[in-house]
C-alpha positions as CSV (number, residue, x, y, z in Angstrom):
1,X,-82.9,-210.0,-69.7
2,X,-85.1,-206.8,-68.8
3,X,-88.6,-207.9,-69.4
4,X,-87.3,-211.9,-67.5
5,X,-86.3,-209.1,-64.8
6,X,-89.2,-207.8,-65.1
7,X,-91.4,-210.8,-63.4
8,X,-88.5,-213.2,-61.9
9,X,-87.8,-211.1,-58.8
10,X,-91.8,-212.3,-57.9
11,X,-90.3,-215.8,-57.1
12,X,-87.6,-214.2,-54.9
13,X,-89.5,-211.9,-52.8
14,X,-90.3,-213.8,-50.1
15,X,-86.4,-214.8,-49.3
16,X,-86.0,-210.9,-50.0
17,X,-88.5,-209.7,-47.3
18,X,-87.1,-212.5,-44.6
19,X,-83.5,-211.3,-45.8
20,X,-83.5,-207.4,-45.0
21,X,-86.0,-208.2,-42.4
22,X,-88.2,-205.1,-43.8
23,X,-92.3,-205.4,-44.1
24,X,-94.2,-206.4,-47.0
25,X,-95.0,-202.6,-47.7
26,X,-91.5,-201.4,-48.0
27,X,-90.5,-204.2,-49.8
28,X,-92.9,-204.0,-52.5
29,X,-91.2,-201.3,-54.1
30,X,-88.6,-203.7,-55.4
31,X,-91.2,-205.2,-58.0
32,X,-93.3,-201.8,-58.4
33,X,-89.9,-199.4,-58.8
34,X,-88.9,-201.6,-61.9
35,X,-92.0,-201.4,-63.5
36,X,-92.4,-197.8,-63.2
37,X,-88.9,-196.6,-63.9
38,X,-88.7,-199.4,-67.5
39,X,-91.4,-197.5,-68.3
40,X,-90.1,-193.8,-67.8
41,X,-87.2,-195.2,-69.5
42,X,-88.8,-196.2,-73.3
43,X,-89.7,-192.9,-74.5
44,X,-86.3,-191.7,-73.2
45,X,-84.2,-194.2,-75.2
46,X,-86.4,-194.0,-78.3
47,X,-85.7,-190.2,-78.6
48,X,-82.1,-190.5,-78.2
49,X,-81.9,-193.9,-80.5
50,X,-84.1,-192.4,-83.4
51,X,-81.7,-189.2,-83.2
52,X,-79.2,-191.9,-84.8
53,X,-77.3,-192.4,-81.6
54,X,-78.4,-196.4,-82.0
55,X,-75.0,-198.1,-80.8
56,X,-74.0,-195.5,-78.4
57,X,-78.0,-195.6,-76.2
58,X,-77.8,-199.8,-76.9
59,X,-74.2,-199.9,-74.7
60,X,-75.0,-197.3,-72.3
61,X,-77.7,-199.3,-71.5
62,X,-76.8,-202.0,-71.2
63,X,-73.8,-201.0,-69.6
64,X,-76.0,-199.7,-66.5
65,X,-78.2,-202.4,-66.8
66,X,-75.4,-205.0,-66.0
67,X,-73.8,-202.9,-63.4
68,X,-77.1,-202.1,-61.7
69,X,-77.8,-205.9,-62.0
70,X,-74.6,-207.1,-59.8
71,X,-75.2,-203.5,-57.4
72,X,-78.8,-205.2,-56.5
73,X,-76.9,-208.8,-55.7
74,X,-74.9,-207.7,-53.1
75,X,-77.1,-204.7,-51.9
76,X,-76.6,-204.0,-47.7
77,X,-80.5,-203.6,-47.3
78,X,-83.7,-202.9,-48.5
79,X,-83.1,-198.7,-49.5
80,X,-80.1,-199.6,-51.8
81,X,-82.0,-202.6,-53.8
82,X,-84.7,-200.4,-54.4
83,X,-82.4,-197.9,-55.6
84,X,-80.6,-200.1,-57.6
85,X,-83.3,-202.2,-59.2
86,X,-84.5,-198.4,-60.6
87,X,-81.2,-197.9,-62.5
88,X,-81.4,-201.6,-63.5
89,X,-84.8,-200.5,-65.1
90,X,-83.7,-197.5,-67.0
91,X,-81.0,-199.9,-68.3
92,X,-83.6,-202.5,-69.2
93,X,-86.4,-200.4,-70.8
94,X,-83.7,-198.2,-72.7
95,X,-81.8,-201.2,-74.5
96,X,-84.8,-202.8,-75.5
97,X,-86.3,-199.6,-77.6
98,X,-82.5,-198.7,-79.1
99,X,-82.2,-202.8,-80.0
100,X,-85.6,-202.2,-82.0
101,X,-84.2,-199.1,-83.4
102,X,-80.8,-200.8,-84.3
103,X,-82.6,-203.7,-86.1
104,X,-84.1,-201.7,-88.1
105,X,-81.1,-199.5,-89.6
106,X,-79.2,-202.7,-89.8
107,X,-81.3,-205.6,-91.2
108,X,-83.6,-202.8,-93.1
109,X,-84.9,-205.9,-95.9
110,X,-85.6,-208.2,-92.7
111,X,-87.0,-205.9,-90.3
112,X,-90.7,-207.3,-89.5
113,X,-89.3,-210.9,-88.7
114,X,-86.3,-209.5,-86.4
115,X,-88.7,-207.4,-84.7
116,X,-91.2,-209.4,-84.3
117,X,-88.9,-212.1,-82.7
118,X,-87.2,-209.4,-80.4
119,X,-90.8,-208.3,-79.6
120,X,-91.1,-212.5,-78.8
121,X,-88.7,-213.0,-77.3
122,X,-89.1,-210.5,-74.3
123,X,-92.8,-211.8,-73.8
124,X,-91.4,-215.0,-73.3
125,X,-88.8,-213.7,-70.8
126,X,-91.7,-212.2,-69.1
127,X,-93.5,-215.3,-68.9
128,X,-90.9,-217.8,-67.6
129,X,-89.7,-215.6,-65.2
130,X,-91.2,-217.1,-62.3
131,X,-89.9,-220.5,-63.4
132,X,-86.8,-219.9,-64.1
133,X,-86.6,-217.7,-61.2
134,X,-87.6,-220.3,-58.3
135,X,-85.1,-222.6,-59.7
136,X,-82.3,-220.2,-59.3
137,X,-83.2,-219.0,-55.7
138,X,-84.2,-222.6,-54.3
139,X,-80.1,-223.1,-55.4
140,X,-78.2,-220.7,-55.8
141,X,-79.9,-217.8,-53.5
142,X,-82.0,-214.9,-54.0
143,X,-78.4,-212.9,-55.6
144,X,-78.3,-215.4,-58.2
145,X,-81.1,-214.0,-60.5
146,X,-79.2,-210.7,-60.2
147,X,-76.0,-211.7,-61.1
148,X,-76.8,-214.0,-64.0
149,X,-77.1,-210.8,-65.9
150,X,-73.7,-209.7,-65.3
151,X,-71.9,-212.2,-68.0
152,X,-74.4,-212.1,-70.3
153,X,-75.1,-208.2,-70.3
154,X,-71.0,-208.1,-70.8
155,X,-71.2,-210.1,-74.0
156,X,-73.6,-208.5,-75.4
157,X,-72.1,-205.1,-74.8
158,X,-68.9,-206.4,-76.7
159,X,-70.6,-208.1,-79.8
160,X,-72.8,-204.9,-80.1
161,X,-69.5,-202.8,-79.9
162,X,-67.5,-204.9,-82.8
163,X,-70.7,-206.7,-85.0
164,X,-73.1,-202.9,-85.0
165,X,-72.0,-200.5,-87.6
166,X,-70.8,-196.8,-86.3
167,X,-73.7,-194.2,-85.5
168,X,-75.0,-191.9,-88.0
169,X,-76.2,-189.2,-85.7
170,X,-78.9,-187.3,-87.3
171,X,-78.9,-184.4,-84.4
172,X,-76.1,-183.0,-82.9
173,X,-78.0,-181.1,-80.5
174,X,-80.7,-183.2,-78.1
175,X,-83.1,-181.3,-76.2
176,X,-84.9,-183.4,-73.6
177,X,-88.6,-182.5,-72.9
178,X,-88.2,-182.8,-69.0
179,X,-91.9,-181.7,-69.1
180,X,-93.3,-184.5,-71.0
181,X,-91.4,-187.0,-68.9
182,X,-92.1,-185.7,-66.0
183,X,-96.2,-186.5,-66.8
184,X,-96.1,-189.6,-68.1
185,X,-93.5,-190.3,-65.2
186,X,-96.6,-189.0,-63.0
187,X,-99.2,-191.1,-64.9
188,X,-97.3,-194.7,-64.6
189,X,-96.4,-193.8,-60.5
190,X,-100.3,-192.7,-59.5
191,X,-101.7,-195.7,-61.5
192,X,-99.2,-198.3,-60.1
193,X,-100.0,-196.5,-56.2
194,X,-104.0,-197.1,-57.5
195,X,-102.7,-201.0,-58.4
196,X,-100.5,-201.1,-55.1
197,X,-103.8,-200.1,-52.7
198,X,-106.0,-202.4,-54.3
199,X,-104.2,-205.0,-54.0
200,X,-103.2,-204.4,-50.3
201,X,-104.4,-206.0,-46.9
202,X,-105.0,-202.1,-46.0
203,X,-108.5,-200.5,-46.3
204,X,-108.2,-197.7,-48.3
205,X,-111.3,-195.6,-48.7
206,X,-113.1,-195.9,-52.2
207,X,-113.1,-191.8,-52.3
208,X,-108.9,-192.1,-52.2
209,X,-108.2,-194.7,-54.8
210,X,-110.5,-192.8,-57.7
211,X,-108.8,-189.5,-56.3
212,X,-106.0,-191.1,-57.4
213,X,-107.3,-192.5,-60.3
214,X,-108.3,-188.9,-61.9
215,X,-104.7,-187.5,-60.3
216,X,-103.7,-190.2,-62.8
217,X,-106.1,-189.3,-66.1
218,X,-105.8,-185.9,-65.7
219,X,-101.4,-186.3,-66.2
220,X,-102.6,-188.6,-69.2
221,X,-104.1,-186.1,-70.0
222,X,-101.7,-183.4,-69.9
223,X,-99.0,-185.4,-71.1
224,X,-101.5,-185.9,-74.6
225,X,-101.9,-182.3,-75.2
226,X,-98.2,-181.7,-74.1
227,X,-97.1,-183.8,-77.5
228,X,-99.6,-182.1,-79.8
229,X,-98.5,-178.5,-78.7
230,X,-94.8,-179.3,-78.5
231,X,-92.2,-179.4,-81.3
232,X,-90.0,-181.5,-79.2
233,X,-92.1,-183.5,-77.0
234,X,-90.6,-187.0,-76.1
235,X,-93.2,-188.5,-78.7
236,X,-93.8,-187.1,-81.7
237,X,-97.0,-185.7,-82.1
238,X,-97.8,-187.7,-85.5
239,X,-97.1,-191.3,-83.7
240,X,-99.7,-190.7,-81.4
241,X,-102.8,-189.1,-83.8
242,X,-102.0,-190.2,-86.8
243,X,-104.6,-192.9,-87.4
244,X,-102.8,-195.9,-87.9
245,X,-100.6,-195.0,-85.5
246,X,-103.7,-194.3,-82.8
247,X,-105.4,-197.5,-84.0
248,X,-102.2,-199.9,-83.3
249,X,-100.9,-198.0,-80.0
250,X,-104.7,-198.4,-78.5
251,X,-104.7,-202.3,-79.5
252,X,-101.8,-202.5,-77.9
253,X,-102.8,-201.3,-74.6
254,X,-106.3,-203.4,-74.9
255,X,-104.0,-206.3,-75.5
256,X,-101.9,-205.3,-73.0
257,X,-105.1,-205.4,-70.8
258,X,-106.7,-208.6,-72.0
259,X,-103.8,-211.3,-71.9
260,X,-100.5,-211.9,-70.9
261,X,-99.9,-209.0,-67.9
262,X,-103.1,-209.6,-66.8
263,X,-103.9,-212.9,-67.2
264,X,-100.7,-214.5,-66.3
265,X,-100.8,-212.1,-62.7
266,X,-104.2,-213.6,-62.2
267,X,-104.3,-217.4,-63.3
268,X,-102.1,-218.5,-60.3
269,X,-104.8,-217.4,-58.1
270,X,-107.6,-218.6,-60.1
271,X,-106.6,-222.0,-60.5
272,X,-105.6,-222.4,-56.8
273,X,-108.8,-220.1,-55.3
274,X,-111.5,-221.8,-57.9
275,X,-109.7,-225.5,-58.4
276,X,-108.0,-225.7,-55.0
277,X,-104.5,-227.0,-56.8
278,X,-101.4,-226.4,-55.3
279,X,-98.8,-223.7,-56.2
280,X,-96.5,-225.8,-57.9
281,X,-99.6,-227.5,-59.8
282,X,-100.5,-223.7,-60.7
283,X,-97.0,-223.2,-62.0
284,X,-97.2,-226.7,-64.1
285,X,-100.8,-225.6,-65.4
286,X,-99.6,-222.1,-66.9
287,X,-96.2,-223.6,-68.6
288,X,-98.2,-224.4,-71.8
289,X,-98.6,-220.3,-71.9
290,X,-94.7,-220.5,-72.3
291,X,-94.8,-223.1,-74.7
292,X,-97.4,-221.6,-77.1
293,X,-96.0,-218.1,-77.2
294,X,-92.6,-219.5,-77.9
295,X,-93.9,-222.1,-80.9
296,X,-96.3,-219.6,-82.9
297,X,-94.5,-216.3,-82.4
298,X,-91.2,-217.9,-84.1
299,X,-93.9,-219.4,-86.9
300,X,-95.4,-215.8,-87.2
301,X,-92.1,-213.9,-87.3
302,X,-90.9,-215.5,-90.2
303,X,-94.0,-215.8,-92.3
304,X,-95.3,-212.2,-91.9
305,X,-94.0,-211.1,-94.8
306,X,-96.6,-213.6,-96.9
307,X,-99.4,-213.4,-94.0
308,X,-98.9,-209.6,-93.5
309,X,-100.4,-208.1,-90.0
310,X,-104.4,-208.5,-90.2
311,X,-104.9,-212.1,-90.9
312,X,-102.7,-213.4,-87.6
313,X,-103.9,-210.6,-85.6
314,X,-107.5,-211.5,-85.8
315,X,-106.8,-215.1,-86.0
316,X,-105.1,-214.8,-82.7
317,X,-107.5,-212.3,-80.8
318,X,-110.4,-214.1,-81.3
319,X,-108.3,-217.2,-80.0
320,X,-107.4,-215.8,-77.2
321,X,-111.1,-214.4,-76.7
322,X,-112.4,-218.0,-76.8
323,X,-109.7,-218.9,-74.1
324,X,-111.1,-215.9,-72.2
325,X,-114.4,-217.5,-72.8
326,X,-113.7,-221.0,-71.6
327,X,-112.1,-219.7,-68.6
328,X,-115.7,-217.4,-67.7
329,X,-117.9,-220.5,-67.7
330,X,-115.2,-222.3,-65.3
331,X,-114.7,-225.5,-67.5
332,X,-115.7,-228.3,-65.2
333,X,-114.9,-232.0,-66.1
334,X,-115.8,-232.8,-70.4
335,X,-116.6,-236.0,-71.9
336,X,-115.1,-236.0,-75.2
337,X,-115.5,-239.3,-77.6
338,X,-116.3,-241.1,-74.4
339,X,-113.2,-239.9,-73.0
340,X,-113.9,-238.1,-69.2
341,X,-111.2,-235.3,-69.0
342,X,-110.3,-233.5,-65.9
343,X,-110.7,-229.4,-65.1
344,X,-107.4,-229.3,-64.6
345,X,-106.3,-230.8,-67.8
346,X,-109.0,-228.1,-69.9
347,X,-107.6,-225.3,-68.1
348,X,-104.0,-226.5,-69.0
349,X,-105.1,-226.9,-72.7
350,X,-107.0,-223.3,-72.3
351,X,-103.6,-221.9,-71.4
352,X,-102.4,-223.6,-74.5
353,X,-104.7,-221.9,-76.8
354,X,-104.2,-218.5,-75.0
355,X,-100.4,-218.9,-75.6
356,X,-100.7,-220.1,-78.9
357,X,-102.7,-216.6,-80.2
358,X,-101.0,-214.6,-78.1
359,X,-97.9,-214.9,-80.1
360,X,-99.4,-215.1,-83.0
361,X,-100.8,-211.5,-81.8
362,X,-97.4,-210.0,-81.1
363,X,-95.3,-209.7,-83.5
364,X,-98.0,-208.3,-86.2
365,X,-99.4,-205.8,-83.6
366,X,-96.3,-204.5,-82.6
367,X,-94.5,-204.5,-86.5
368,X,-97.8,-202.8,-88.0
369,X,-97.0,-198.8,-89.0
370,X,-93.3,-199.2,-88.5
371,X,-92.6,-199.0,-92.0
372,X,-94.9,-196.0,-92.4
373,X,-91.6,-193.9,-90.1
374,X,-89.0,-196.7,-90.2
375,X,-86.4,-193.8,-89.1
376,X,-88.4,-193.2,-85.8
377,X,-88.6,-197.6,-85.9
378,X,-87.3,-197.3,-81.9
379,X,-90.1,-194.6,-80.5
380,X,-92.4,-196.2,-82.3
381,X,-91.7,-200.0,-80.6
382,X,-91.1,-197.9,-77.4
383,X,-94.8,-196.5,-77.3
384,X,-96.5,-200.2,-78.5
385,X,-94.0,-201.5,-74.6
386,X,-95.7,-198.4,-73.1
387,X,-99.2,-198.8,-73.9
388,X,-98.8,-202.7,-73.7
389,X,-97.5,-202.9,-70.0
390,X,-99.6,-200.1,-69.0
391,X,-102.5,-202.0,-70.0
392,X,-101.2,-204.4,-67.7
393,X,-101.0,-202.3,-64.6
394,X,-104.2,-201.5,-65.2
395,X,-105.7,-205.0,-65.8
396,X,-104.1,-205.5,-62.5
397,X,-105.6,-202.9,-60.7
398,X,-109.4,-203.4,-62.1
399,X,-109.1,-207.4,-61.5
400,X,-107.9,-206.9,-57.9
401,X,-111.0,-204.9,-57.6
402,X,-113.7,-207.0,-59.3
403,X,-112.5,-210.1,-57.6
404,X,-111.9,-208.5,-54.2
405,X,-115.6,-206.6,-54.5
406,X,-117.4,-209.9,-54.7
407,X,-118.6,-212.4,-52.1
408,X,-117.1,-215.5,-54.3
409,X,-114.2,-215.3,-55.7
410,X,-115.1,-217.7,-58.8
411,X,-117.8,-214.9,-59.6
412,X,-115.4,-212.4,-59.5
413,X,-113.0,-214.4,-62.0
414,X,-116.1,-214.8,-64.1
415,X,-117.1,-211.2,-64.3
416,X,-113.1,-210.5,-64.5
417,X,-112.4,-213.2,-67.6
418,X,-115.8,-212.8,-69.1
419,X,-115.1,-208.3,-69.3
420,X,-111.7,-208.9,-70.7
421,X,-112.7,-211.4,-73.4
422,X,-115.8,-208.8,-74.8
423,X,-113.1,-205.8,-74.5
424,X,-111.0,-207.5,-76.6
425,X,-113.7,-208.7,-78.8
426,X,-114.3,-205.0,-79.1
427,X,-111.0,-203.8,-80.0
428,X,-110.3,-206.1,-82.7
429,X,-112.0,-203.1,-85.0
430,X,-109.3,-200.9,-84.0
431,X,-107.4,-203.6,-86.7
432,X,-109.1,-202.5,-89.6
433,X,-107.4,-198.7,-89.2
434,X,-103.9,-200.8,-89.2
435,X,-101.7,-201.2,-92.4
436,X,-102.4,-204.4,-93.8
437,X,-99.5,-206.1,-94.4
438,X,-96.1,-204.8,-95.5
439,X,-94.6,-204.2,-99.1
440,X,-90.7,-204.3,-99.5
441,X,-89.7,-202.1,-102.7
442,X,-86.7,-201.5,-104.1
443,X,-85.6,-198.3,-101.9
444,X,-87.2,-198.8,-98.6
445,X,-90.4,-200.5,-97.3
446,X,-93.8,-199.1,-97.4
447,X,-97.0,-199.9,-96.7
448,X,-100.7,-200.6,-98.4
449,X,-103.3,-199.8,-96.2
């Protein structure tokens, strides 16, 4: 429910905007508040979840994820959605980090597979979003994708409270580091204001947006040195510079850069700017993305115990850099076996291979070093979600301005594709610093680097 949240709303804006009768400006803030706020809310949920408060963070969360959810469907006007839609988001970025946590107390001899399909499964919320979403308001109304997480957010909340053994908290007393929150609060809000202007009708002076850009770097900054000085920063110091730790949480912002975010915020526009297909034809064309996250991320999942984490991790990057690759050199019409074979049919298939390595990237990347600190299992999910979507913003905000700094918009996509594709290519070494694959012993599960 809170990473479909996070991209369905897109379909619904529109109806939204003619609705309140409020500008495009204003109304933005609907799909930028969420973002920013599920992000805020990870490192938040982890601490509290890995202090052993697992059930009691999974229901609150959900709790004020479902009742934020019907608050937004019947919202008066465009202040109180906004409002609402941020509570929904702490609510949707906190259960997600205490369900990873919970998995891994509870199903401690399956842990890779049932994270790695949780880990699936919200990327393919994320993806059919907009699908689902333009179903639902073309019926039922713009409320409806709000509301169909009341019923569903209740029956979860009462199977967690009767199936999820009691807590074990660990720490009475929990001191929140306000400070550390309140940079990497700053970080997310200056880089999604950076991703906001560029991709705004207004002209913004260059000299603003990279003000804006250091503002941003220099709380990143901050926030880094914050959690090496600190004895109780929001993330522990030794999941951020611990080398495997380092290694996985970079991949996963580069990954976070290079694919699904990115490209599936961008291929809309591509295939209607460079192929001249309609929307709905755009829709049809990425739905293989869907289909191949869904079919290899289940295969991964349950065979990662006997593949381990390198082998489908650099099976599925350089498969997604060859997609990147394809889509560069604009595939025109092939002749295969005699067979002619329309653009739009390669870039459909394209989408297919990019889906297919995709999720035979995530479950791997996001499992790898968990068993290393299996008792801090939620932070450590919560900062591979961090550094994955934040790659996204800023895939966002560095494609807006390629493609809007070029004359031609295909050269722009070219330059934009061809960029990612070698950046990934490039941060597939940052694999060979990750644990290999996991051992399950007796007692608990470690890992051989």
């Amino acid at each position: 429910m809170s990473a479909l949240d996070t991209t369905i709303v897109s379909v619904a804006f529109p109806t939204m905007i003619t609705h309140f009768k409020t500008s495009l400006v204003l109304s933005g803030w609907i799909l930028t508040v969420y973002t920013l706020f599920f992000i805020t809310a990870i490192p938040i949920a982890s601490k509290l979840s890995d202090t052993g408060r697992r059930k009691q963070t999974l229901i609150t969360c959900l709790a004020l994820f479902t009742v934020s959810s019907a608050l937004c469907a019947f919202a008066p006007n465009i202040w109180l959605l906004t409002f609402f839609r941020a509570t929904q988001a702490l609510g949707g970025g906190g259960f997600f980090s205490a369900a990873a946590g919970m998995i891994s107390d509870q199903l401690p001899d399956r842990r890779q597979q049932m994270i790695g399909l949780l880990i699936s499964i919200a990327n393919i919320g994320a993806v059919v979003g907009p699908n689902v979403g333009g179903l639902m308001v073309q019926y039922w109304g713009w409320a409806s994708i709000f509301l169909v997480n009341v019923p569903i957010g209740i029956a979860d909340a009462i199977l967690c409270y009767y199936l999820v053994n009691p807590d074990k908290v660990i720490k009475k007393r929990l001191e929140l580091d306000y400070l550390g929150i309140g940079l990497i609060v700053g970080f997310v809000a200056t880089i999604m204001i950076d991703a906001t202007l560029l991709g705004s009708s207004f002209h913004i002076a260059t000299i603003i947006i990279f003000l804006i850009a250091a503002l941003g770097i220099t709380f990143l900054v901050l926030f880094v040195l914050h959690c090496r000085n600190s004895s109780n920063a929001i993330i522990s110091r030794e999941l951020i510079f611990r080398r495997p730790f380092l290694a996985a949480n970079l991949f996963n912002f580069v990954v976070g850069t290079c694919t699904l975010y990115g490209i599936l915020s961008l291929m809309p526009l591509f295939t209607t700017s460079v192929y001249g297909v309609s929307a709905i034809e755009s829709g049809v064309m990425m739905t293989p993305i869907s289909i191949g996250i869904i079919i290899s991320s289940v295969i991964t999942s349950f065979y990662i115990m006997k593949w381990g984490y390198r082998i489908p991790i650099l099976i599925g990057s350089l498969g997604i850099c060859l997609g990147l690759a394809f889509m560069a050199l604009e595939p025109g019409t092939l002749h295969v076996f005699g067979l002619q074979i329309s653009p739009i049919i390669t870039v459909t298939l394209v989408a297919l291979l990019i889906g297919l390595s995709f999720g035979a990237v995530a479950p791997p990347m996001n499992n790898a070093c968990i068993d290393l600190m299996p008792e801090q299992a939620a932070s450590i999910s919560g900062i591979r979600q961090m550094a994955f979507r934040i790659g996204g913003i800023v895939s966002i905000s560095l494609s807006t301005l390629i493609v809007q700094s070029t004359t031609n918009a295909a050269h722009g996509f070219r330059l934009v594709f061809g960029g990612f594709g070698l950046l990934l290519l490039l941060g597939i070494t940052l694999v060979f610093f990750m644990p290999t694959r996991p051992i399950i012993t007796k007692t608990s599960a470690t890992v051989l680097s």
